[in-house]
N, C-alpha and C positions, 0 to 999 in steps of 0.2 A: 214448368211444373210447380204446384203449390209448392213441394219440400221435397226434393230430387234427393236427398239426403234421405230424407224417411223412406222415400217408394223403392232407392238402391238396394235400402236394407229390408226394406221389405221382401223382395226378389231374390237377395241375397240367399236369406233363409228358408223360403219359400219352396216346398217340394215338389220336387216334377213328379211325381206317382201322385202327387194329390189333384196336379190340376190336368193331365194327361186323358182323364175321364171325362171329361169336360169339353176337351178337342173332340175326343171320342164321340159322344154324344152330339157336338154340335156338325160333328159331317157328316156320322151317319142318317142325322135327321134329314139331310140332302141327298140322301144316297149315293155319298162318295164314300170310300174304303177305308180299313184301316191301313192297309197295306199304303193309297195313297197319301195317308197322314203319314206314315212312317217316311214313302217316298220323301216328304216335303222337310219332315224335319231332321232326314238323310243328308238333303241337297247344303243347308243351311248348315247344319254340324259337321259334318262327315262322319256323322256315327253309321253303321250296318243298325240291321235290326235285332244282331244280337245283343250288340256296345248298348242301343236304345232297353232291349229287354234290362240287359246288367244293372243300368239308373235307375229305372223303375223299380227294379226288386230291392235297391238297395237304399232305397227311399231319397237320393240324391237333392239335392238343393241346385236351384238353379244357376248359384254359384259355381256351384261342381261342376254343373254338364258344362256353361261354357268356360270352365279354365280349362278343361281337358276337348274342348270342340275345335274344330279347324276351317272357323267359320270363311264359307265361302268367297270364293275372291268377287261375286257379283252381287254378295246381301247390301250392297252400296246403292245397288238398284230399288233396292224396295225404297217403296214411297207411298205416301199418305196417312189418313189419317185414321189412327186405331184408339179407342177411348180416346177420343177429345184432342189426340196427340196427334203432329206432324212425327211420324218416324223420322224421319232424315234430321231434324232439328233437338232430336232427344241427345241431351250433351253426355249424360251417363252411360258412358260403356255397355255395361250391365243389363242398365234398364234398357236400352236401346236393344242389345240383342235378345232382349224376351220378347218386348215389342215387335221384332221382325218376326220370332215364331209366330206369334197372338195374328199378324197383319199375314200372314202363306197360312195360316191356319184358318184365319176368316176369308180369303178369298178363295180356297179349297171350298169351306161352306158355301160361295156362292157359285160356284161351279164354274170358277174359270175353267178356261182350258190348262192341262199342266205345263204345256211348252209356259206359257203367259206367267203361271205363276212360278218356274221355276227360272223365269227370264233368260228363256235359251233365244240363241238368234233365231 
């Protein structure tokens, strides 16, 4: 990444209620749910969609949701390329698990299947 230092902080501070609409929009434009957006960023956090409601209202930074997320024992699986990145290869903590929501968020939009996107056996 150009400045992995800047994009951290960038994400750091950056609110999930701000880009949450965005998800929104871009799967319902596919006619998948919100319910399966919520499913997808369930699987990857282990929030419910109450814990998910709570960030949201409390204008959470994406810092926040994953110190407090219990991110998945298979988000290891996710792979490829999201803006211009290889997921698997993003060295920042941080950045790398926004990048997995951004990458189950875009292949929601493309209408995987959710076994596929939620990498069950």
């Amino acid at each position: 990444m150009a400045s992995q230092k800047a994009t951290r902080e960038t994400f750091a501070k950056m609110s999930f209620a701000a880009v949450y609409p965005h998800y929104v929009t871009k799967v319902e434009k596919k006619e998948r749910s919100v319910a399966e957006l919520n499913e997808v960023i369930s699987w990857l956090t282990g929030f419910d969609d109450a814990k998910i409601s709570a960030l949201l209202e409390q204008e959470a930074t994406f810092e926040t949701v994953f110190a407090q997320a219990e991110l998945n024992p298979n988000a290891h699986l996710i792979k490829g390329v999201i803006c211009g990145y290889r997921v698997e290869e993003i060295e920042d903590d941080l950045t790398q698990k926004v990048r997995y929501m951004d990458k189950l968020v875009d292949e929601l939009a493309k209408v995987k299947k959710m076994e596929m996107i939620l990498r069950s056996d």
